[in-house]
TORPA-4810 file (N, C-alpha, C, O; in nm, 3 decimals):
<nodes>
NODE_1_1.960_-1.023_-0.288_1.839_-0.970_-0.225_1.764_-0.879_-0.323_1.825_-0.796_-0.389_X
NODE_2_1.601_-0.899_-0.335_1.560_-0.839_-0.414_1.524_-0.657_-0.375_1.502_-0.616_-0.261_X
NODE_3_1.525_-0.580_-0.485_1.537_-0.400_-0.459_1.408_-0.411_-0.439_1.361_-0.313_-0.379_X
NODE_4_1.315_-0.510_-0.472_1.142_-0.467_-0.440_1.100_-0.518_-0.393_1.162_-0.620_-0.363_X
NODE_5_0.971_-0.506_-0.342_0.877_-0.589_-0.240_0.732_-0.599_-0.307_0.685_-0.503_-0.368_X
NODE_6_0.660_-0.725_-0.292_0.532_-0.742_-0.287_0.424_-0.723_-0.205_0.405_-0.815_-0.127_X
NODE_7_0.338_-0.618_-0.198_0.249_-0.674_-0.046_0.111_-0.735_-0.071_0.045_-0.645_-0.123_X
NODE_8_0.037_-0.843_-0.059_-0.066_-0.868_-0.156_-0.191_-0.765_-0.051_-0.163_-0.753_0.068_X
NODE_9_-0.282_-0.719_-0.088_-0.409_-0.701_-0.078_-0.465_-0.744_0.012_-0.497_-0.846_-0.048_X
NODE_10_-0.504_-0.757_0.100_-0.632_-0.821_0.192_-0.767_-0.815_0.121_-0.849_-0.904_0.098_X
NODE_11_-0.768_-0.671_0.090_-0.916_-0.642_0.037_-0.973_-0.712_-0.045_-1.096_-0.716_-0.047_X
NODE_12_-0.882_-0.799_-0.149_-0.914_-0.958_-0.203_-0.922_-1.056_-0.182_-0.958_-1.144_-0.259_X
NODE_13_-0.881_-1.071_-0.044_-0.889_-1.207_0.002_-1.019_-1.201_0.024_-1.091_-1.102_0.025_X
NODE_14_-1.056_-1.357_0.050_-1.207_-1.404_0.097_-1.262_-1.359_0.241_-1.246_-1.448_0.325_X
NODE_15_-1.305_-1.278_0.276_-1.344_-1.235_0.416_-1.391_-1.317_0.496_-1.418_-1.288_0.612_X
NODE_16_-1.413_-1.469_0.429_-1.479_-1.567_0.544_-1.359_-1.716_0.566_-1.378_-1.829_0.609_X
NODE_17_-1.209_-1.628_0.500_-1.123_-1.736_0.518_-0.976_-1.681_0.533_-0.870_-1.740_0.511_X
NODE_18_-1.002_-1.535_0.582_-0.906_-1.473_0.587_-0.762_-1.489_0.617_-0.665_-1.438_0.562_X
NODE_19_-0.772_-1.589_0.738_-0.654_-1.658_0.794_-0.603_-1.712_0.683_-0.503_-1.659_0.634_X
NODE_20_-0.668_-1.846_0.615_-0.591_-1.915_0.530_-0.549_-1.862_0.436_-0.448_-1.907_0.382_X
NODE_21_-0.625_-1.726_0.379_-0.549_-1.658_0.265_-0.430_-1.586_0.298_-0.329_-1.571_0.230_X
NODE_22_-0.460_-1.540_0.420_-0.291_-1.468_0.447_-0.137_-1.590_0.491_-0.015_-1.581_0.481_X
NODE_23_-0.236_-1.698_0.540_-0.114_-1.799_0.525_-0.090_-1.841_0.371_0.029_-1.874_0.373_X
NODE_24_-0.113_-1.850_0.305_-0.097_-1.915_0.142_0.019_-1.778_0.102_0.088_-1.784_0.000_X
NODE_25_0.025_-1.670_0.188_0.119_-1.590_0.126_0.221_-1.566_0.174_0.314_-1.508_0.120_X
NODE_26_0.214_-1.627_0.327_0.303_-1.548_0.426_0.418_-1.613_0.415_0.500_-1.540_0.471_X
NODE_27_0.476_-1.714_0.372_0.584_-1.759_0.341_0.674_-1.695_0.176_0.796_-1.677_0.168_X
NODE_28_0.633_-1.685_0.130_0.634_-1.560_-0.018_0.682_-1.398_-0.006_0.755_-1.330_-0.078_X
NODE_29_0.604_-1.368_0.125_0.638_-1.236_0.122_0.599_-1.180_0.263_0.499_-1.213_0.326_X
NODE_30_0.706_-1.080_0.308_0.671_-1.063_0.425_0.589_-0.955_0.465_0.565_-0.946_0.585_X
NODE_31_0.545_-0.876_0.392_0.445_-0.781_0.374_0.303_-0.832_0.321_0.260_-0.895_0.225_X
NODE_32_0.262_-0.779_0.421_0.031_-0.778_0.408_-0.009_-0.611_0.397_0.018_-0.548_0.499_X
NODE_33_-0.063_-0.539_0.297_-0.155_-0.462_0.267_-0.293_-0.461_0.281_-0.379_-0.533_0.230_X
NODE_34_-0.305_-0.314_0.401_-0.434_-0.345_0.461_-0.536_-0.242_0.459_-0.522_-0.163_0.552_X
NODE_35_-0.652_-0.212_0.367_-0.746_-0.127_0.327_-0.832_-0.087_0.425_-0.888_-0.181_0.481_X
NODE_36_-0.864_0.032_0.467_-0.949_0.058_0.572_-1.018_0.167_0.521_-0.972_0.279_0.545_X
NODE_37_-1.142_0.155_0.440_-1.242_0.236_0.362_-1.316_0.294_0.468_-1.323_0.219_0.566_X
NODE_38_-1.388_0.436_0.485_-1.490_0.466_0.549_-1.637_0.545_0.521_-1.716_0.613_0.586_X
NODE_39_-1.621_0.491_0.374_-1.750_0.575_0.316_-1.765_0.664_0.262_-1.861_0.700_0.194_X
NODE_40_-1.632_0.730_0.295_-1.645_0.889_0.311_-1.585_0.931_0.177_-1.643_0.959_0.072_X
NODE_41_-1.435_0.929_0.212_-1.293_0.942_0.125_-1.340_0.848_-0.037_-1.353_0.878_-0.156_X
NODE_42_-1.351_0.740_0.037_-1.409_0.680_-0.100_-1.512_0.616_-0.065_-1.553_0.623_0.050_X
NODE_43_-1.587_0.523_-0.181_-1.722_0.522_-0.204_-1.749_0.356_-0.164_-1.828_0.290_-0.231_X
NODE_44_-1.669_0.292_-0.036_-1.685_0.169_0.008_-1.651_0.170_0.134_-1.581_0.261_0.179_X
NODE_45_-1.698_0.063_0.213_-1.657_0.040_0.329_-1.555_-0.088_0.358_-1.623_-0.190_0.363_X
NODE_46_-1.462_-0.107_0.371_-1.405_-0.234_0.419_-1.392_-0.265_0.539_-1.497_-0.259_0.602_X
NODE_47_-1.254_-0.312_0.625_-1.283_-0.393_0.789_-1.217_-0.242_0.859_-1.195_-0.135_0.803_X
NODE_48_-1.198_-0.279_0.997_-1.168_-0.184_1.137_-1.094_-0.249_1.198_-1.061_-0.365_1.174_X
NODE_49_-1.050_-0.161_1.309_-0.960_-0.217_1.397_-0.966_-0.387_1.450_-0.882_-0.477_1.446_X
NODE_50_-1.069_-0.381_1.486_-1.124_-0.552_1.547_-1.067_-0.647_1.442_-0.998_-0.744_1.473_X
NODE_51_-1.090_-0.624_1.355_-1.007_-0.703_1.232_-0.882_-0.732_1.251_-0.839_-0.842_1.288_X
NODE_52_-0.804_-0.609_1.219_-0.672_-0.591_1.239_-0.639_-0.686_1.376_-0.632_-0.809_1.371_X
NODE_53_-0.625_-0.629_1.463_-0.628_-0.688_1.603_-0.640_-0.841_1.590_-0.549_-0.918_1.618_X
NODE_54_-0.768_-0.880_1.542_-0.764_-1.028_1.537_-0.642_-1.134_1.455_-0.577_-1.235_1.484_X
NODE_55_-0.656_-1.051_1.350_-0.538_-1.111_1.246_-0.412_-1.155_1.288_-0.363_-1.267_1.275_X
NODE_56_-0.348_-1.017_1.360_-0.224_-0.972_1.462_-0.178_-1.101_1.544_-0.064_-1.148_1.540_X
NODE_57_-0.289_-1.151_1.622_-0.286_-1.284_1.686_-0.200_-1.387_1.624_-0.119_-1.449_1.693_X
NODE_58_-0.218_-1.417_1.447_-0.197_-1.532_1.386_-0.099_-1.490_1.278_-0.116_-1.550_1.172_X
NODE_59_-0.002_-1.402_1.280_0.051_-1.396_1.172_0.215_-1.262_1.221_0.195_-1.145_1.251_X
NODE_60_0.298_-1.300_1.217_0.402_-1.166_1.213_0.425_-1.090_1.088_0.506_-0.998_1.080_X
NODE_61_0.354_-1.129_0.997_0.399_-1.018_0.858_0.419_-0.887_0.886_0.495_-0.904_0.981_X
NODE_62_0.414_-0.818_0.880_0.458_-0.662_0.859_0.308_-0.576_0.735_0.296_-0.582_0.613_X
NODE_63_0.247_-0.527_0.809_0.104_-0.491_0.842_0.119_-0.350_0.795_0.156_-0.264_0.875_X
NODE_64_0.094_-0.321_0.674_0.092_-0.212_0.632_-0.049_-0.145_0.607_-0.090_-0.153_0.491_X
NODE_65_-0.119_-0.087_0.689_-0.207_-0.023_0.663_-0.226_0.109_0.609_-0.154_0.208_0.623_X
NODE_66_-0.355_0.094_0.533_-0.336_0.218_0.450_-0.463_0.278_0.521_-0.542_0.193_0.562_X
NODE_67_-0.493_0.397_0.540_-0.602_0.493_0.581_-0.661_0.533_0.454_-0.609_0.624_0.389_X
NODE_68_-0.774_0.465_0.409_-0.863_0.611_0.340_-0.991_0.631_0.414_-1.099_0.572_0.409_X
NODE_69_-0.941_0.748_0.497_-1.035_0.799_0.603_-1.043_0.953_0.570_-0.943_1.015_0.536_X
NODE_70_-1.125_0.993_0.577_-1.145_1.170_0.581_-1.060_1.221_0.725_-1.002_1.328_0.745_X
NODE_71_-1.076_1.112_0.810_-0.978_1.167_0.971_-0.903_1.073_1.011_-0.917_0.976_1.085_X
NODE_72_-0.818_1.119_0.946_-0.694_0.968_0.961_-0.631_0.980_1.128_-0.611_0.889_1.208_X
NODE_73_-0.608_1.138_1.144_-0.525_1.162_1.287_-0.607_1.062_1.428_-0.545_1.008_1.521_X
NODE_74_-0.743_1.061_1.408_-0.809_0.961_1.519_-0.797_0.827_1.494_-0.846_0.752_1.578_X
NODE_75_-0.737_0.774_1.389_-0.704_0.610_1.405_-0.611_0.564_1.430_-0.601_0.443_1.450_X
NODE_76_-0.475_0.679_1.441_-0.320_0.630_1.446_-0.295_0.533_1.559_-0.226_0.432_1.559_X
NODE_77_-0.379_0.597_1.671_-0.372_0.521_1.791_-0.376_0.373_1.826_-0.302_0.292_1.882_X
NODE_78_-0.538_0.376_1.744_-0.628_0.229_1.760_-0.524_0.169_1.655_-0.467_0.067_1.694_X
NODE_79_-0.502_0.201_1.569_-0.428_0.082_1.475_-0.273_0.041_1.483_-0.213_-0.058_1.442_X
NODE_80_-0.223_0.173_1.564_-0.095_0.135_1.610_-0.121_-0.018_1.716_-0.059_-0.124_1.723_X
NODE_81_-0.240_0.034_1.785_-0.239_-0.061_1.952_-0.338_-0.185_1.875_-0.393_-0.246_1.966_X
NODE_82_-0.377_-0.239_1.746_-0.377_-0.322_1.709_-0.320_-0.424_1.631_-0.362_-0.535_1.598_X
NODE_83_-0.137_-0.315_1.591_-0.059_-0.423_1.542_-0.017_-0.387_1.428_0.032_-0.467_1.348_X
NODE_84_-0.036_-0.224_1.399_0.035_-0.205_1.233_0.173_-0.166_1.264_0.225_-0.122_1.367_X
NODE_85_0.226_-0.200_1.124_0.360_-0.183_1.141_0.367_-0.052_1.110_0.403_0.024_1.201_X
NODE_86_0.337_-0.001_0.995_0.324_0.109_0.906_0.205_0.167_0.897_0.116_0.082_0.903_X
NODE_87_0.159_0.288_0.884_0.032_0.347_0.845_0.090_0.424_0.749_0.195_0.488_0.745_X
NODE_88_-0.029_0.402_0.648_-0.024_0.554_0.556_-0.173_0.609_0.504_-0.273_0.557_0.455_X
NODE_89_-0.140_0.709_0.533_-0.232_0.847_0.481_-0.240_0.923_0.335_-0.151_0.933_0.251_X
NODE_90_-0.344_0.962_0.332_-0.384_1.000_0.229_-0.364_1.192_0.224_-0.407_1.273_0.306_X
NODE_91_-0.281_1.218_0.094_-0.193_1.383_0.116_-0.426_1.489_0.157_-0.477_1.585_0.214_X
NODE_92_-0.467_1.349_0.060_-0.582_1.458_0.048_-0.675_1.469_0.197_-0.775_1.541_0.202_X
NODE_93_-0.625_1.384_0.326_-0.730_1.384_0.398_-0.690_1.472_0.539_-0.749_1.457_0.646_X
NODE_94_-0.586_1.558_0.517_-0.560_1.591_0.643_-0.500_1.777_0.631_-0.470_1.793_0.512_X
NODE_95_-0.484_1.864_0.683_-0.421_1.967_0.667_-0.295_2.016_0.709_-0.239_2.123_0.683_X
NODE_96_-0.242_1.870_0.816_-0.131_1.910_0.881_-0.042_1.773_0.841_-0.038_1.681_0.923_X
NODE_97_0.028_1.763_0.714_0.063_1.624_0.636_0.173_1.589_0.774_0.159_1.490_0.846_X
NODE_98_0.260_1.673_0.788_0.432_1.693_0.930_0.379_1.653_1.004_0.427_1.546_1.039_X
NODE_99_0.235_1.701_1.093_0.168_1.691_1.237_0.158_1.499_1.220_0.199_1.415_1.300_X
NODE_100_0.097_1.481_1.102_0.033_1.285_1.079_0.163_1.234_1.097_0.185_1.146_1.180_X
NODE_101_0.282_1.299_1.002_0.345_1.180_0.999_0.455_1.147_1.107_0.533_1.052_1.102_X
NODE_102_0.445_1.281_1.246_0.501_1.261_1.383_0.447_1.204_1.468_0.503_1.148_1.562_X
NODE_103_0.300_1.211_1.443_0.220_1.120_1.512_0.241_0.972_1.501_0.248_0.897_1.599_X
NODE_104_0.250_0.936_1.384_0.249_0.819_1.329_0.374_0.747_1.375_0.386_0.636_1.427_X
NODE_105_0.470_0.843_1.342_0.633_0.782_1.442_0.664_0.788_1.526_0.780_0.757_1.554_X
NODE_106_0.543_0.850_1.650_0.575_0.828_1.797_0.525_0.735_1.819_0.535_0.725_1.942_X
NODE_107_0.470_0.646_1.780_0.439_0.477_1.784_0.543_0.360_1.776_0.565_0.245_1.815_X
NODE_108_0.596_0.471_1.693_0.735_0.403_1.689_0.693_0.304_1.559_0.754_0.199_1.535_X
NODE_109_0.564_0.360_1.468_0.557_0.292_1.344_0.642_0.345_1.214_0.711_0.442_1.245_X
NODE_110_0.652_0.314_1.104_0.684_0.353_0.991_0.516_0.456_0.952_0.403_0.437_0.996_X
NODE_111_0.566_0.556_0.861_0.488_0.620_0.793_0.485_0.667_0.647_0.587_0.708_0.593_X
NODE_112_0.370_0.662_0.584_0.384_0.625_0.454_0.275_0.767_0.445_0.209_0.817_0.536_X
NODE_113_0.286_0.811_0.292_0.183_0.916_0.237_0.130_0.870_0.069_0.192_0.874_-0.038_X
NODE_114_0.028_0.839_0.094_-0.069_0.792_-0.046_-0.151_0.928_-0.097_-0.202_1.012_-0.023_X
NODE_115_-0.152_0.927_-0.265_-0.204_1.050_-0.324_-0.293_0.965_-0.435_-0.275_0.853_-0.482_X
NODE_116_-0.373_1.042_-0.452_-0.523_0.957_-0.557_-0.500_1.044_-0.683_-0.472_1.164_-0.682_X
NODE_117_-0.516_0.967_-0.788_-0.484_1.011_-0.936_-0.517_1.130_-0.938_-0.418_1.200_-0.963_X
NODE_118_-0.620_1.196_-0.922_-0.727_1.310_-0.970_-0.591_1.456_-0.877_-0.566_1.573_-0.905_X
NODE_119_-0.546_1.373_-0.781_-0.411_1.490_-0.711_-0.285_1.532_-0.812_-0.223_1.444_-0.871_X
NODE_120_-0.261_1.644_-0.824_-0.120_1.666_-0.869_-0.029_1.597_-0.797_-0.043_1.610_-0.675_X
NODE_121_0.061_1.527_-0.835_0.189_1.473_-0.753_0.281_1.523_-0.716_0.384_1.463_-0.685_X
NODE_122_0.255_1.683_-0.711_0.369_1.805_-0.657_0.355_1.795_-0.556_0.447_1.807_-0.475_X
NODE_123_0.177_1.756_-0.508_0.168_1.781_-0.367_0.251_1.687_-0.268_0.284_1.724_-0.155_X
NODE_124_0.280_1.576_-0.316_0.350_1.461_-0.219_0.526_1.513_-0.180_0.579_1.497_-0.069_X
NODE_125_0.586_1.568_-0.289_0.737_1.607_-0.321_0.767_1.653_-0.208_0.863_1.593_-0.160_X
NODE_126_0.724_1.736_-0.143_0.787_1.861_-0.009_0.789_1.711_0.105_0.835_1.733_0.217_X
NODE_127_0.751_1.598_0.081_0.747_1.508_0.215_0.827_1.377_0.178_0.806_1.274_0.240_X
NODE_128_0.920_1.383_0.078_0.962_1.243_0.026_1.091_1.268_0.127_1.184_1.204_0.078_X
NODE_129_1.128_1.322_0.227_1.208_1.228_0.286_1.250_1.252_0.409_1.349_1.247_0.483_X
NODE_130_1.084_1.291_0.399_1.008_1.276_0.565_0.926_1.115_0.559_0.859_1.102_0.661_X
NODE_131_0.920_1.056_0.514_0.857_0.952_0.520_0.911_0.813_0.521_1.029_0.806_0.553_X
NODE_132_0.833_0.666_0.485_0.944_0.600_0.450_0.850_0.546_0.349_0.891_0.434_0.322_X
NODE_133_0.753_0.570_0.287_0.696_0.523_0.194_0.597_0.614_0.105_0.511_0.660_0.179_X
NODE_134_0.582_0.648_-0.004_0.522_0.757_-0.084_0.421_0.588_-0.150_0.465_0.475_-0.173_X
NODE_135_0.303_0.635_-0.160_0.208_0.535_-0.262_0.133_0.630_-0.350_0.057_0.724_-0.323_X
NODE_136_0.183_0.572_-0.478_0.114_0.679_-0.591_-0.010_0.562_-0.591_0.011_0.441_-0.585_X
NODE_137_-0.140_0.625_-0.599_-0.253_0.528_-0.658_-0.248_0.524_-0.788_-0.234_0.630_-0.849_X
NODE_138_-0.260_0.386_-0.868_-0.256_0.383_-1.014_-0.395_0.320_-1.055_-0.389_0.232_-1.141_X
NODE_139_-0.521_0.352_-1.004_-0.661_0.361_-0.960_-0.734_0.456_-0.892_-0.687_0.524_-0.801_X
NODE_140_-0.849_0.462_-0.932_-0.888_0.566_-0.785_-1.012_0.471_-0.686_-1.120_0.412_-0.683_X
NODE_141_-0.932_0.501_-0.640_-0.929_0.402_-0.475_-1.069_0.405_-0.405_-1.118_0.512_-0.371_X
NODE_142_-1.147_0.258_-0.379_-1.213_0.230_-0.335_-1.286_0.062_-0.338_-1.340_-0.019_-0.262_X
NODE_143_-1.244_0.080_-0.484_-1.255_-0.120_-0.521_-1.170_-0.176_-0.569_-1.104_-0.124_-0.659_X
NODE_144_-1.152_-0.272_-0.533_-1.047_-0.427_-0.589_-1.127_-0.412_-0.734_-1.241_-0.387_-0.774_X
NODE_145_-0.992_-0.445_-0.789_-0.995_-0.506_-0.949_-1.018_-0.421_-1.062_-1.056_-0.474_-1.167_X
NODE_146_-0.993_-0.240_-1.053_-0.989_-0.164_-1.133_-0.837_-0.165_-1.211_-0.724_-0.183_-1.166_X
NODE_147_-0.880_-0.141_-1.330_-0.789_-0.115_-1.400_-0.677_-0.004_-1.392_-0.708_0.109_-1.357_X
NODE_148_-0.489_-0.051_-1.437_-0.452_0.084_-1.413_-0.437_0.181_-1.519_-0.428_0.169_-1.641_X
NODE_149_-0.437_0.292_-1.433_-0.467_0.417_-1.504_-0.327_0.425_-1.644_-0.208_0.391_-1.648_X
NODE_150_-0.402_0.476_-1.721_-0.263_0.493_-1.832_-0.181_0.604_-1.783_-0.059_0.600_-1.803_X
NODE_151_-0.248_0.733_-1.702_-0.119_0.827_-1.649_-0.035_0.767_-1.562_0.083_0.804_-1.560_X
NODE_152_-0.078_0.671_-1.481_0.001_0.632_-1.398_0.172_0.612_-1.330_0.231_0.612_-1.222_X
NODE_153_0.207_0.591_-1.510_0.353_0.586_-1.500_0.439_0.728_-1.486_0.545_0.736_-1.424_X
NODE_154_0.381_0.830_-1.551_0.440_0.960_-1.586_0.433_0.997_-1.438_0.535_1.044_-1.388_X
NODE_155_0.275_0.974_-1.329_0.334_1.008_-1.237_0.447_0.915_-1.136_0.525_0.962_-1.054_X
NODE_156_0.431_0.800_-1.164_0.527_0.723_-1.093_0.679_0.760_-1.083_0.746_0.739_-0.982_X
NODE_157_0.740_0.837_-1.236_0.869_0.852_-1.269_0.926_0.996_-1.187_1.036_1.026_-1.139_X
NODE_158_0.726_1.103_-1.202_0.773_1.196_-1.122_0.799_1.200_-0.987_0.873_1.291_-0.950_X
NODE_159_0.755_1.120_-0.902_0.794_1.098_-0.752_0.904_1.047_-0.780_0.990_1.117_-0.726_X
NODE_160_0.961_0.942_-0.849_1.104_0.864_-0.850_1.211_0.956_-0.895_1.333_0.941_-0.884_X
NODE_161_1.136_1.064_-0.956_1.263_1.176_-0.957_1.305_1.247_-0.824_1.415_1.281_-0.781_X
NODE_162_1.205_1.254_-0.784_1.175_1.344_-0.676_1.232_1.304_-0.556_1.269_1.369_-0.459_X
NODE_163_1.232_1.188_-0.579_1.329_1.080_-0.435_1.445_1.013_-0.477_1.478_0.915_-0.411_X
NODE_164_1.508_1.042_-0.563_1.669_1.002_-0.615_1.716_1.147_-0.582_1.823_1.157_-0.521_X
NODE_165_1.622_1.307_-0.628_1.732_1.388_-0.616_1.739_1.446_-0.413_1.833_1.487_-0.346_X
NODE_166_1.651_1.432_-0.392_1.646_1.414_-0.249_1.757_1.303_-0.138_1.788_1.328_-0.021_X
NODE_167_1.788_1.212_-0.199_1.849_1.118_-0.127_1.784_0.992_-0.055_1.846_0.899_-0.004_X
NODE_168_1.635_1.009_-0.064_1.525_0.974_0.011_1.561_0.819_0.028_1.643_0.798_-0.060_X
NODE_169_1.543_0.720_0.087_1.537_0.572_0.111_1.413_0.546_0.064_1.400_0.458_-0.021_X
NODE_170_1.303_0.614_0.108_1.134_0.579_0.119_1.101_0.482_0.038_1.152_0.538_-0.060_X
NODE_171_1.051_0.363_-0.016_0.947_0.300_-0.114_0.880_0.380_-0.188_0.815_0.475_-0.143_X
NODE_172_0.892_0.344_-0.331_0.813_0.383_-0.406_0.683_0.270_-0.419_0.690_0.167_-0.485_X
NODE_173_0.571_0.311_-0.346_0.460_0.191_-0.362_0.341_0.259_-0.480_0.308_0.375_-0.502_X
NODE_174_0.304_0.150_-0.532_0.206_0.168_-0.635_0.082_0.024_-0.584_0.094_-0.088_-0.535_X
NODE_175_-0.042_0.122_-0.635_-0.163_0.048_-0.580_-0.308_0.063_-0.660_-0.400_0.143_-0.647_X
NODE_176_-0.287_-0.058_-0.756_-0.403_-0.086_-0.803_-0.434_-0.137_-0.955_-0.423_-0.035_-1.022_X
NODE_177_-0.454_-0.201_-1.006_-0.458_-0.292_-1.093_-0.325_-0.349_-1.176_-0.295_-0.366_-1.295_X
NODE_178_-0.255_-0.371_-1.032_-0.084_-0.413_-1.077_-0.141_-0.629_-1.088_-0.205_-0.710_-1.019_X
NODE_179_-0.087_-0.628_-1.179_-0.076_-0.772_-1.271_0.020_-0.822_-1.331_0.114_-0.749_-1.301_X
NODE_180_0.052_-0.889_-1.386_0.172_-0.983_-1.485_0.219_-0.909_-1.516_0.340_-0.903_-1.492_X
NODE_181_0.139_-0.784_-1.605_0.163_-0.680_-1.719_0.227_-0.586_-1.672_0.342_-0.563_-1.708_X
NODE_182_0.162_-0.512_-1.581_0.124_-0.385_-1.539_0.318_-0.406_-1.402_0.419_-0.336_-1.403_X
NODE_183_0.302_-0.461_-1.362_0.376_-0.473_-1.273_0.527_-0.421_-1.347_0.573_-0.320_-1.295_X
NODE_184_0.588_-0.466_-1.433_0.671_-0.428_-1.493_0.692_-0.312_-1.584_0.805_-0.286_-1.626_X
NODE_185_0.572_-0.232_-1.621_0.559_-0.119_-1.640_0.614_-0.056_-1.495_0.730_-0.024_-1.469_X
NODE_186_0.491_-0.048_-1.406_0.537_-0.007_-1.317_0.704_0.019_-1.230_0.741_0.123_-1.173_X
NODE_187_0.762_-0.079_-1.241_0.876_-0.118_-1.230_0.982_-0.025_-1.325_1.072_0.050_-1.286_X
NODE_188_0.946_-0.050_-1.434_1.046_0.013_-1.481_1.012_0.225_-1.459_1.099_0.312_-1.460_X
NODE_189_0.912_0.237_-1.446_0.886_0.428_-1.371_0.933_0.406_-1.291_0.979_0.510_-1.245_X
NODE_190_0.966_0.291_-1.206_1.067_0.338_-1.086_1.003_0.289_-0.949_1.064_0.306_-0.844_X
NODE_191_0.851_0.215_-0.954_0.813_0.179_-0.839_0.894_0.064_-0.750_0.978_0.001_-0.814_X
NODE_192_0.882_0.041_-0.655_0.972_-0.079_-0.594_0.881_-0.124_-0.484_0.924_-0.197_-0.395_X
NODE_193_0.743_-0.079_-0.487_0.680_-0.208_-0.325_0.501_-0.196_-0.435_0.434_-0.102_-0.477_X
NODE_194_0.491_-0.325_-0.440_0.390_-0.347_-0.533_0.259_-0.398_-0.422_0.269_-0.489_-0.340_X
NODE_195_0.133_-0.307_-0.448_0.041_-0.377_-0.411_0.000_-0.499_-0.453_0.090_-0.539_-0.527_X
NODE_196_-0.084_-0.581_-0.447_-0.115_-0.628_-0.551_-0.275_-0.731_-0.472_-0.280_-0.782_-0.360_X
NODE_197_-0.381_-0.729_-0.579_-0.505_-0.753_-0.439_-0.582_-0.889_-0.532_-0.607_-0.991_-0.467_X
NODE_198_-0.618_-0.885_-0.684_-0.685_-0.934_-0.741_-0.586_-1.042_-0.814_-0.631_-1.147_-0.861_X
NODE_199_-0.437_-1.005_-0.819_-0.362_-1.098_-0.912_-0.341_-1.192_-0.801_-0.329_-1.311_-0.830_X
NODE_200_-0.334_-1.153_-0.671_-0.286_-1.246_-0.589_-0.378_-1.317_-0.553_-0.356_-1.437_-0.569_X
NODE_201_-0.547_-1.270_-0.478_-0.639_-1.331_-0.391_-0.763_-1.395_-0.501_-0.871_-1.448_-0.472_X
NODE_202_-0.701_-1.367_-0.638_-0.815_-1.405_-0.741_-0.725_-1.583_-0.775_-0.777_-1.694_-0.786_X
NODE_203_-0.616_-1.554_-0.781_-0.559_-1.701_-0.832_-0.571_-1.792_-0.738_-0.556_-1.772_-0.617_X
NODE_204_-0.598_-1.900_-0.792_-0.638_-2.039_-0.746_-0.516_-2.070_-0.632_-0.545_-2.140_-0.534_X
NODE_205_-0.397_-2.024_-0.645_-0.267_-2.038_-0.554_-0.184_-1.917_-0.535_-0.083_-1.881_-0.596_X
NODE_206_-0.253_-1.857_-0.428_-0.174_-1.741_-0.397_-0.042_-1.696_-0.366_0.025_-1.597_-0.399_X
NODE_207_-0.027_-1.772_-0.311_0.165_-1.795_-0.252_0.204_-1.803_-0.385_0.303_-1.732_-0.395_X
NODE_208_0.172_-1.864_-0.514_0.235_-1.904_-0.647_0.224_-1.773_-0.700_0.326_-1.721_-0.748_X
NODE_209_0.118_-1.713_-0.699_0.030_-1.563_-0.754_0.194_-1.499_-0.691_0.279_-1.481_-0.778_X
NODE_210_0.216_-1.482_-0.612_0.334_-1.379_-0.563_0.448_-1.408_-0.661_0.477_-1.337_-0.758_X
NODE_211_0.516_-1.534_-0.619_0.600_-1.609_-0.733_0.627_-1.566_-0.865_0.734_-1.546_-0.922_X
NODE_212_0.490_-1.554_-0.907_0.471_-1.527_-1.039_0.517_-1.381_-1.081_0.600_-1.339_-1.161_X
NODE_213_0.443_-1.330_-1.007_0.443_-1.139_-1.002_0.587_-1.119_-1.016_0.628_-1.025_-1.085_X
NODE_214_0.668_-1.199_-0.958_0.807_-1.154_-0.890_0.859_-1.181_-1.018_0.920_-1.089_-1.072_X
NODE_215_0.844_-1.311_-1.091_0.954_-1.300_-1.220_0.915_-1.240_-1.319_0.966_-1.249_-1.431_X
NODE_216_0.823_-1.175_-1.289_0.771_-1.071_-1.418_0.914_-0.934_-1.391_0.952_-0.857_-1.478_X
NODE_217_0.945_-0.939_-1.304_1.044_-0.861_-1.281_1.147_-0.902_-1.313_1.202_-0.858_-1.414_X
NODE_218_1.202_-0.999_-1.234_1.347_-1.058_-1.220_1.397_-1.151_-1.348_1.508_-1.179_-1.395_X
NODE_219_1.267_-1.183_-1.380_1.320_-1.309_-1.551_1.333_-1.217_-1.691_1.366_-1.251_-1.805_X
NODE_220_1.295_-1.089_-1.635_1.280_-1.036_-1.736_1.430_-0.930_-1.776_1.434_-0.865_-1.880_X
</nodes>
């Protein structure tokens, strides 16, 4: 059994064929990554609940949504009661990080905490094992297909310290211009649940796009 996971992107898939792109993956991997921009936090808008909800209908993957919302505490609800498995939040959008992530598990969901490059990564440490998923951004978050950051790894290794000396279970997730390359960098700082939006929803065969990603790890 593999120590890592893939989740591809939505935010790359084709928005007018959405279904078929999440089937081309759903046999590959049982995790879907799901972007919910509001303008605010960052400088795009992507889909809403109605989305979510609809999807939910046609697919059991395991629905990891990510919040970049300035008010994450008013969506836990709607997106729990549309079908996420997981939510995660952003350390920068809220003041009560404990208050989100009890909220989030009286749903009886998983809860995850995402931090944007421009953050110190001290701030995430006091919650690694209160959670079950930490996402370092290795981009700053708002569009598909940015490049990753060259600090990226130094902070990746520092959360992976931070959750070996803790005891923590949580995922180490990383999000944003993870590729062939990049993925195994990543990997070796210690990440273990890979976004991945443009390597997967840009290739001609997505389900293969996963495939691929994976022996960049395992062949290597």
């Amino acid at each position: 059994m593999s120590d890592f996971e893939i989740a591809p992107s939505l935010l790359a898939a084709d928005f007018g064929y959405l279904m078929r792109d999440i089937k081309a993956v759903e046999g590959k991997t049982d995790y879907l990554h799901i972007d919910i921009m509001d303008g605010h936090f960052v400088d795009n808008l992507s889909i809403g609940v109605p989305v979510v909800e609809s999807i939910r209908k046609y697919t059991d993957m395991f629905f990891d949504v990510h919040l970049m919302l300035t008010n994450p505490e008013k969506f836990v609800k709607p997106f729990a009661d549309a079908g996420a498995n997981m939510i995660t939040f952003h350390i920068e959008c809220t003041d009560d990080p404990e208050g989100l992530i009890s909220l989030i598990k009286s749903f009886g969901l998983k809860a995850g905490i995402s931090i944007h490059p421009h953050t110190p990564v001290e701030k995430v440490i006091p919650f690694v094992d209160k959670v079950d998923l930490i996402l370092v951004m290795t981009v700053v978050p708002g569009f598909g297909g940015s490049s990753y950051l060259d600090v990226s790894d130094e902070r990746i290794s520092a959360v992976r310290k931070a959750l070996d000396a803790s005891g923590s279970k949580a995922f180490l997730s990383v999000d944003g211009g993870i590729n062939k390359k990049t993925i195994k960098e990543a990997y070796d700082s210690g990440a273990r649940y890979f976004v991945a939006g443009t390597a997967v929803f840009g290739h001609e065969d997505p389900g293969k796009a996963v495939e691929e990603l994976r022996e960049c790890i395992t062949m290597s």
